[in-house]
N, C-alpha and C positions, 0 to 999 in steps of 0.2 A: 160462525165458529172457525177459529185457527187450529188446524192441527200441525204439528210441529216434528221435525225430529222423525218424518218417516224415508222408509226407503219405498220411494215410486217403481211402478214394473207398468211402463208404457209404452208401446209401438218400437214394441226390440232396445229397447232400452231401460236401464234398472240406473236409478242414483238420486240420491240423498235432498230432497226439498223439505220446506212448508208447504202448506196449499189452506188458502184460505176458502171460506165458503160466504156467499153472501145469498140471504133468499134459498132461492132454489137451484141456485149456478155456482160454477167454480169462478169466482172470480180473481186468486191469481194465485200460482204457480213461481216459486221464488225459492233461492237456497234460504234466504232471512228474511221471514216479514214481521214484520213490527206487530204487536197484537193491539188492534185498534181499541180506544176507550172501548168499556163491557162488551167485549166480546170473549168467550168462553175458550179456551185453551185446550185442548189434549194434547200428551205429551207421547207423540206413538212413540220415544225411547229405540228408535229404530225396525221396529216390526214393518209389515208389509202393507203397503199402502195400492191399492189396487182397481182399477173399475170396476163397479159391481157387475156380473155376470146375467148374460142375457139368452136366459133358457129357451129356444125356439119350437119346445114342444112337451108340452105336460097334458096331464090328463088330470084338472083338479073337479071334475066330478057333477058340478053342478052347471046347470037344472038337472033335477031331476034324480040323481043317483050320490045325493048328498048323504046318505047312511054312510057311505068311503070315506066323502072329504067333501069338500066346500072352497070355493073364493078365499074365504076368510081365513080359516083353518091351513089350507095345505100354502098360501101365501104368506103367512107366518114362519112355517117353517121353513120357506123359502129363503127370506129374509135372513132367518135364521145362521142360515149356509151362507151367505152372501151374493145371492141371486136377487135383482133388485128388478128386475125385469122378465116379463114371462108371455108365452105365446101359447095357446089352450085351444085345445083341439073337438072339432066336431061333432064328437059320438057319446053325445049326452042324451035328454029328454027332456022337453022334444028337440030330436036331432037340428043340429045348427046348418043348414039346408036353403034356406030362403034369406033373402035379406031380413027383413022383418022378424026372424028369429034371431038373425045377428044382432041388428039394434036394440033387441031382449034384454041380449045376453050383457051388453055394455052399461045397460041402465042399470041391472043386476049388481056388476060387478063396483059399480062406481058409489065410492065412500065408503067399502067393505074390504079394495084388497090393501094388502101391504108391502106388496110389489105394483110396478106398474105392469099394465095388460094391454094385449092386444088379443084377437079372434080370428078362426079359420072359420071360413065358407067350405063345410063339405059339397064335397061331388056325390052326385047320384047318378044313376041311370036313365032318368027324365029332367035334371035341372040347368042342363045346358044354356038355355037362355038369359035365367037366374045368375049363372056365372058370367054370362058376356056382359050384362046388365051392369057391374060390380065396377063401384069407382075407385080411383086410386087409392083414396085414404081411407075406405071402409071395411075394408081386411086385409089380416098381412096377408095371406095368399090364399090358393085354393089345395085345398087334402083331396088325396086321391087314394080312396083303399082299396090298390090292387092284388091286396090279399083279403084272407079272411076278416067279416068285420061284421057287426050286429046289425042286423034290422037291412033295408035296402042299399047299407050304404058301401057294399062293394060294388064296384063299376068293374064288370065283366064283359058289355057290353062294344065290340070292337068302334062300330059307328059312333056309341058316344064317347070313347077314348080319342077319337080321333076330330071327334067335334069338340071338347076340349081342351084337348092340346093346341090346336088350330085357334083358339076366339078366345080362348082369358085373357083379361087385360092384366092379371095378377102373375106372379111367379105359381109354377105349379108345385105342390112336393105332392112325393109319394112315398106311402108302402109299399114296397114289393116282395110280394112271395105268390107265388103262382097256386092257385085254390086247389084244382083237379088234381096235382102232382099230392100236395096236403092231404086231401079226400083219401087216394090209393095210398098215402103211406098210415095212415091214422086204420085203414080198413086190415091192412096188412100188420100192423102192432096189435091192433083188438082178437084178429084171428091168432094171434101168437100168445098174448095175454089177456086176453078177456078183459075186461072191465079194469083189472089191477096193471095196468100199465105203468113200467116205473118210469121215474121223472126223466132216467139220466138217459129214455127214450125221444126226448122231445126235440134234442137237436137232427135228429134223423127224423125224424117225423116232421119239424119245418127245417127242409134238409137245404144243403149248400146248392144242391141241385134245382129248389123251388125257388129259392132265393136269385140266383142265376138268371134264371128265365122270363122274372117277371122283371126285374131289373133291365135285360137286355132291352123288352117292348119298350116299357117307359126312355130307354135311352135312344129307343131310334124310330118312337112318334116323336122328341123333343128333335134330334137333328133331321126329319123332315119336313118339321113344322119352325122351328126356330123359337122354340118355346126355352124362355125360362125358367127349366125344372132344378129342385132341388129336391137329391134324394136323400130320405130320412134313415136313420138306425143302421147304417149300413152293417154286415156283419159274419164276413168271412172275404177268405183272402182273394179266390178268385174274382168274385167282383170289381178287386182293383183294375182290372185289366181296363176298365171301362172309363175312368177317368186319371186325370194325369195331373203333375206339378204346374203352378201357374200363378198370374198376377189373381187375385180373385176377380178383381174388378175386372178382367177380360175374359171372364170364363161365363160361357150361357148355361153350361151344366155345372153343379157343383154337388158337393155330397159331405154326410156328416157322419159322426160316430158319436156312441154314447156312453156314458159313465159307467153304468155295466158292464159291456162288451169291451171297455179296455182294461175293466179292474178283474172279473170273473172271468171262467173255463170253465169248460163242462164236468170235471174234476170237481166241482164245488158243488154238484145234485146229490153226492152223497151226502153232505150234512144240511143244505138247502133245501133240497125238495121241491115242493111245492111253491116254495117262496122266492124260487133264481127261474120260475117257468115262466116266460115273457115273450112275445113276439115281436120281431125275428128273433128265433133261441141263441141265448148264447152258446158258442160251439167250441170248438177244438182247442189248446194252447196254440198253433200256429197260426189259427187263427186270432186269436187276442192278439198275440206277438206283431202278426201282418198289419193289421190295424194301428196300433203301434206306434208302429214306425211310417207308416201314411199319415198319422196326425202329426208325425214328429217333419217327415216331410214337405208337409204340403199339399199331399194327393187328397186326407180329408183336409176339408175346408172349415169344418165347424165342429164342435163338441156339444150336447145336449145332454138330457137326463130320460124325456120321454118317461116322466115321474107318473106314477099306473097305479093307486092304492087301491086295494083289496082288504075287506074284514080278514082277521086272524080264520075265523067262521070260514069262512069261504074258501082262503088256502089249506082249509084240512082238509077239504073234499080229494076225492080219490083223481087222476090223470085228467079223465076227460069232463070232468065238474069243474074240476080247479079253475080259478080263472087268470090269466097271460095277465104282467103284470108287475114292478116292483114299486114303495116308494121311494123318490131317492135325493129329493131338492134339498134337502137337509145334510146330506154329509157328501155331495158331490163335489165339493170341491173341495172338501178335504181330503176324498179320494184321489183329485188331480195331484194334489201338492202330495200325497204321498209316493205316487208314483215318480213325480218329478224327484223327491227324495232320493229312488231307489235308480234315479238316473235311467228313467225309459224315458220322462218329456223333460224340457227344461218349463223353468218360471215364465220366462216369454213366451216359448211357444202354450204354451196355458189358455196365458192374458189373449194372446193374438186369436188362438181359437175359438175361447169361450165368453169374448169379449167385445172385438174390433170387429172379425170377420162376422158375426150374426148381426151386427147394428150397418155393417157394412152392403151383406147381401140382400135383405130385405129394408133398406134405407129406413133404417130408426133413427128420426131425428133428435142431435144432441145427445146420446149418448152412445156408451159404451167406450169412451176412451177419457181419460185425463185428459183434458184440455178448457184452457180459460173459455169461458164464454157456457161449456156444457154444462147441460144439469150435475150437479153433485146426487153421482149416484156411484156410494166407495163400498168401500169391505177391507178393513183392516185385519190383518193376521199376524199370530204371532207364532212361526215358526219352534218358538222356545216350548213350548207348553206342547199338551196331549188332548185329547178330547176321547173320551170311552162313551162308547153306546152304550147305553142301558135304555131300557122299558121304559122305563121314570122320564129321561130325557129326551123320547123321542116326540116329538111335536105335532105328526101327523093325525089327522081323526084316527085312520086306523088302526093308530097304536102301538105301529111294529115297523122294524126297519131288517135289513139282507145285513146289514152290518154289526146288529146286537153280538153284543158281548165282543168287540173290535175297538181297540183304540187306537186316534190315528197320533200321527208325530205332530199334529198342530192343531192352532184355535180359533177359531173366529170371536175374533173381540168385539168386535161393532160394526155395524151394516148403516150403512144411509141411503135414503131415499127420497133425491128431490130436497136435499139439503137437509132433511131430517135425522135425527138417529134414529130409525125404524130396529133397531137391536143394537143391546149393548150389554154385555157382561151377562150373558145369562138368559137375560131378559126381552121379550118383545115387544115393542113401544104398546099400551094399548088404543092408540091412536094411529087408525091408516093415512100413510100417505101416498099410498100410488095413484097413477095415474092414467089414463087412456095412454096410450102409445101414440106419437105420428107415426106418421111411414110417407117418404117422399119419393114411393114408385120407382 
């Protein structure tokens, strides 16, 4: 396929190509290319021509807890957004813990998603060995929830924090929010409110203070051990303190922020509720703002979505039912581009964060940037157009999006995948083409 006539946004640079596709690769990049006998034309008319985005941390549900969402299902509407690539996290059923549960999960996912995938090796309290065992290309990294988290899979344990952080051969990430600080603030809201705790309690309850603290350990077992950690969700301003501007590629720490935490404030629990309650909470205006401008920066490294579907059902439950959580692979990057709109990110710094630097830190091979030779994996935008949530068009199993009844200043017009249109005008191919991920360590 020739697509024609767009404006490219690659590696700090935005200007006017063709790009042709050949198979499952970008085979050339050119202001004029000739359209070879049958091959198929689009005429992007100038819209935004862009690599597909590579979400380093979603939660699409399955084994086990597929009543939410599914492979299938919440990789659609991934696709949908322009996310063509996705990394899926450990705290399913049964927990993704051993090896042998990870080769599961990939036989599972393979000819069902429609992004391509990779998989986290959670940490526990006894799998230490499990993790040293782990070879280079058999997960993108190891999860570590050093906050709260279901079943055994917080690692509170100091011996075995410090046994892996010392012996994965993988990059580490982590949660952080300190549990006991959580414990006495949750004990201290119930004694204030009883059971009806309101939502617009929960950034105090996972306070800037728990978030602090767990962060700090995680940053200074990774600089005594020389681990390479990356920290997830990040989400309040003092934490920047902890990391700084930099080449990525020379950085052993790095840290990200999420689609969330730079679109919402805690200002938004009054008409949210239940539905903006996610861990780490989103918190303060100055906080969002701080974040920000760390992603506009340099200081974060990476943008995600940490996509968390929950039933409508289950978000009606009262504070402490309710379950931490939004969906969000479906309009997160049209969440980017509207803030870029309103002049907090630009277009490049976007592409560079939600694009380069996650293919870049966790070596995903061949993608994440425009270049001949890469998999053709695009997302066309058109700037011109709106897109409004509604019910009807949200694409998740669960049904429901933070952004209902929002519409943004732009469109996603068609998504590729591996040279495919995996979305086009509306539409999701009903044929998968993702793929296993490499990762070259």
């Amino acid at each position: 396929m020739l697509i024609t006539n767009a404006t490219l946004i690659n590696e700090g640079r935005r200007f006017q190509s063709d790009l042709l596709i050949q198979g499952e690769r970008i085979e050339r990049i050119a202001p004029q290319i000739p359209a070879p006998a049958g091959v198929p034309v689009v005429d992007a008319a100038g819209k935004l021509l862009l690599p597909g985005l590579i979400d380093d941390q979603v939660h699409f549900r399955e084994p086990g807890l597929t009543h939410k969402g599914d492979v299938a299902s919440e990789s659609a509407a991934a696709v949908a957004g322009g996310i063509t690539s996705f990394m899926d996290m450990p705290n399913v059923n049964p927990q993704t813990v051993t090896r042998a549960a990870l080769a599961d999960k990939y036989r599972m996912a393979q000819g069902r998603a429609h992004a391509n995938f990779g998989f986290y090796l959670g940490a526990t309290n006894d799998n230490v060995e499990e993790i040293a065992r782990l070879a280079p290309n058999e997960a993108c990294a190891v999860k570590i929830f050093m906050g709260a988290s279901t079943g055994n899979m917080l690692v509170d344990d100091p011996a075995t924090l410090e046994g892996i952080f010392a012996r994965s051969p993988l990059i580490v990430v982590t949660h952080c929010e300190d549990t006991p600080m959580i414990k006495a603030n949750e004990d201290a809201a119930r004694a204030r409110y009883g059971e009806d705790v309101p939502f617009a309690e929960h950034p105090r309850i996972r306070s800037v203070e728990a978030c602090y603290k767990s962060t700090e350990l995680a940053v200074g077992l990774a600089r005594k051990h020389g681990t390479r950690l990356h920290v997830l969700h990040l989400t309040t301003a003092r934490e920047l303190e902890f990391f700084h501007v930099g080449n990525l590629a020379d950085k052993q720490i790095t840290v990200e922020a999420c689609v969330h935490h730079l679109y919402f404030d805690e200002s938004r629990y009054a008409d949210l509720g239940a539905r903006l309650k996610c861990n780490p909470a989103v918190k303060a205006a100055t906080d969002r703002q701080a974040l920000v401008s760390a992603v506009f920066d340099g200081r974060i490294d990476i943008i995600a979505t940490d996509h968390a579907p929950h039933t409508r059902e289950e978000k009606a439950q009262k504070y402490f039912k309710a379950p931490s959580g939004l969906p969000l692979v479906q309009h997160a990057l049209l969440a980017l581009l509207e803030l870029a709109g309103r002049g907090e990110l630009d277009l490049e710094t976007v592409v560079q964060r939600a694009c380069h630097a996650p293919a870049q830190r966790f070596g995903v091979a061949g993608r994440g940037f425009l270049r001949e030779g890469g998999y053709a994996d695009l997302v066309l935008v058109d700037l011109a157009a709106t897109t409004a949530v509604t019910p009807s068009s949200v694409l998740y199993k669960c049904g429901w999006s933070p952004f209902e009844g929002h519409t943004f200043p732009a469109r996603i017009e068609g998504t590729w995948v591996n040279g495919h249109r995996a979305y086009w005008q509306g539409r999701v191919s009903p044929q998968p083409h993702g793929r296993r991920l490499e990762f070259t360590g």
